[in-house]
C-alpha positions as CSV (number, residue, x, y, z in Angstrom):
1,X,0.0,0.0,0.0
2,X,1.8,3.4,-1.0
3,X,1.9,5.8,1.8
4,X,0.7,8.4,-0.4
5,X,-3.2,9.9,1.1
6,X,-5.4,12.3,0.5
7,X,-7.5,13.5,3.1
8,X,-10.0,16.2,3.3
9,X,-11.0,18.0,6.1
10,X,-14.4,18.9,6.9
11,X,-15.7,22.0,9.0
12,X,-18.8,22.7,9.3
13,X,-19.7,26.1,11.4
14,X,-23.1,27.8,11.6
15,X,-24.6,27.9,8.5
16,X,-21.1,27.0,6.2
17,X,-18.8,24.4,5.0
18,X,-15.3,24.7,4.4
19,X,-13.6,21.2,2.6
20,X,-9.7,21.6,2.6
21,X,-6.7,19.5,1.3
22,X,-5.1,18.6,4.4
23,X,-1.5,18.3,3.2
24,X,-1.2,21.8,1.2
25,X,-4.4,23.1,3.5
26,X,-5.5,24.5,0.2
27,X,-10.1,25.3,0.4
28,X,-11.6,22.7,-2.5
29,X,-15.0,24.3,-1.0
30,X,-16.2,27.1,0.9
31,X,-20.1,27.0,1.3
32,X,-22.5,29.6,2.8
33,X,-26.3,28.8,3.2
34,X,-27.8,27.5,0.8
35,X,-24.8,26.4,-1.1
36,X,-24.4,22.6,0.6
37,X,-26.5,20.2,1.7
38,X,-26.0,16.5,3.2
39,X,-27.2,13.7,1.1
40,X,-26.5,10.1,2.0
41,X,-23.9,11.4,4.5
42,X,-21.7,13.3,1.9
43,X,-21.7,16.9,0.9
44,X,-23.1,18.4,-2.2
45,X,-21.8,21.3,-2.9
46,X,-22.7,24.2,-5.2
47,X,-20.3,24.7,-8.1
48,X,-20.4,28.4,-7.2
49,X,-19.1,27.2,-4.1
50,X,-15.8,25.4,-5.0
51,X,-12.3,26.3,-6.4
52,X,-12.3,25.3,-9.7
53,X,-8.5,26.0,-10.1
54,X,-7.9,23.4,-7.9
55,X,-10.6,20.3,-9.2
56,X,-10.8,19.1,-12.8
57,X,-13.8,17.3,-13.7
58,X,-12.5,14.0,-15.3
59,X,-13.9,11.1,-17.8
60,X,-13.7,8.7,-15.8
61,X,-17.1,7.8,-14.6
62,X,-19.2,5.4,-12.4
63,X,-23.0,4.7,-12.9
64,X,-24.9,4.4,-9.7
65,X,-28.1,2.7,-10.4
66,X,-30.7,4.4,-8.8
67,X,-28.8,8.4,-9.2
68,X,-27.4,7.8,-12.8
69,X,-23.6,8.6,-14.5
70,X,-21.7,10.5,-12.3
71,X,-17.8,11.5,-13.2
72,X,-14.9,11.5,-10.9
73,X,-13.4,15.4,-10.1
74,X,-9.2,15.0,-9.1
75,X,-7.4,17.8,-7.1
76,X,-5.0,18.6,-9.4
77,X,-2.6,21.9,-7.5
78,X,0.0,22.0,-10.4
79,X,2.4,20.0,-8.6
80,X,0.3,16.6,-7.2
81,X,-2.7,15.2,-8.6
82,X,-5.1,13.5,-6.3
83,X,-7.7,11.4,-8.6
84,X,-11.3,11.0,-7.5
85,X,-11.5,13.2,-4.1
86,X,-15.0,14.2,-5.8
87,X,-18.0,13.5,-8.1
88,X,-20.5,15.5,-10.4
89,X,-23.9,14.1,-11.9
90,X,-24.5,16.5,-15.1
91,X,-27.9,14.8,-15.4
92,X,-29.1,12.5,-12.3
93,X,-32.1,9.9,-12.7
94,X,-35.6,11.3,-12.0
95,X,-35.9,12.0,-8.1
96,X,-32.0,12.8,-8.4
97,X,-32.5,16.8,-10.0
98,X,-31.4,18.3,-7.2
99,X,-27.5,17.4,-7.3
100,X,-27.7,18.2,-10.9
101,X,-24.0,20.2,-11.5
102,X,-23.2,19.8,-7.6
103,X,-19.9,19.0,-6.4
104,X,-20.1,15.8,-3.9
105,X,-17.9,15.2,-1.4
106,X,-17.1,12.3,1.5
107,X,-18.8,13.5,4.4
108,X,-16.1,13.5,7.8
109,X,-12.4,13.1,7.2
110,X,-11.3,11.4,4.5
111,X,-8.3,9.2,3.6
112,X,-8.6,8.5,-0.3
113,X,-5.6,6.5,-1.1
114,X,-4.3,7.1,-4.8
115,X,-5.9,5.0,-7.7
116,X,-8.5,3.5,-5.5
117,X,-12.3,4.1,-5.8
118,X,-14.7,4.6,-2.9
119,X,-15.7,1.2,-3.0
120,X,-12.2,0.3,-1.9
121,X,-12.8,1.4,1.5
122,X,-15.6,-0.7,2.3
């Protein structure tokens, strides 16, 4: 197992969320009400919300069958690439609208080891 991790750092304060790299402390999101909301224990996050210099939105995707295709956003700072530390639906299942374009996140500290995919933590 390389010794290589990711983790983000959640805060959540009165009425915001802040998600940062841990390593380079770099903010991948910094929500005010109304931009966030916890679904299924994870963050979705407004687009408006996040640093878009520091995720890339990739091709790789997963299909989740009840929410639809989703594709994998890497933390990419110019110097380290971190793939998958998040995900986007452009266009969820019916039911699903509402995290249309948003950001998601692992809710909690999160260790994402390089190359691995969230089902490798189970």
């Amino acid at each position: 197992m390389s010794g290589k991790q990711y983790t983000a750092d959640v805060v959540t304060e009165a009425h915001r969320l802040i998600i940062r790299e841990s390593r380079s402390d770099y903010r991948l999101a910094d929500a005010g009400a109304g931009q966030f909301q916890e679904i299924e224990g994870n963050w979705y996050v407004d687009p408006q919300a996040v640093d878009h210099k520091l995720l890339r939105i990739t091709s790789h995707e997963y299909h989740c069958p009840y929410k639809g295709r989703c594709f994998y956003v890497d933390f990419d700072d110019g110097v380290r690439r971190v793939p998958r530390v998040a995900w986007i639906y452009d266009d969820p299942k019916s039911g699903w609208e509402h995290i249309r374009g948003k950001y998601g996140f692992y809710a909690g500290a999160v260790a994402a080891k390089f190359d691995k995919t969230k089902d490798s933590f189970a």
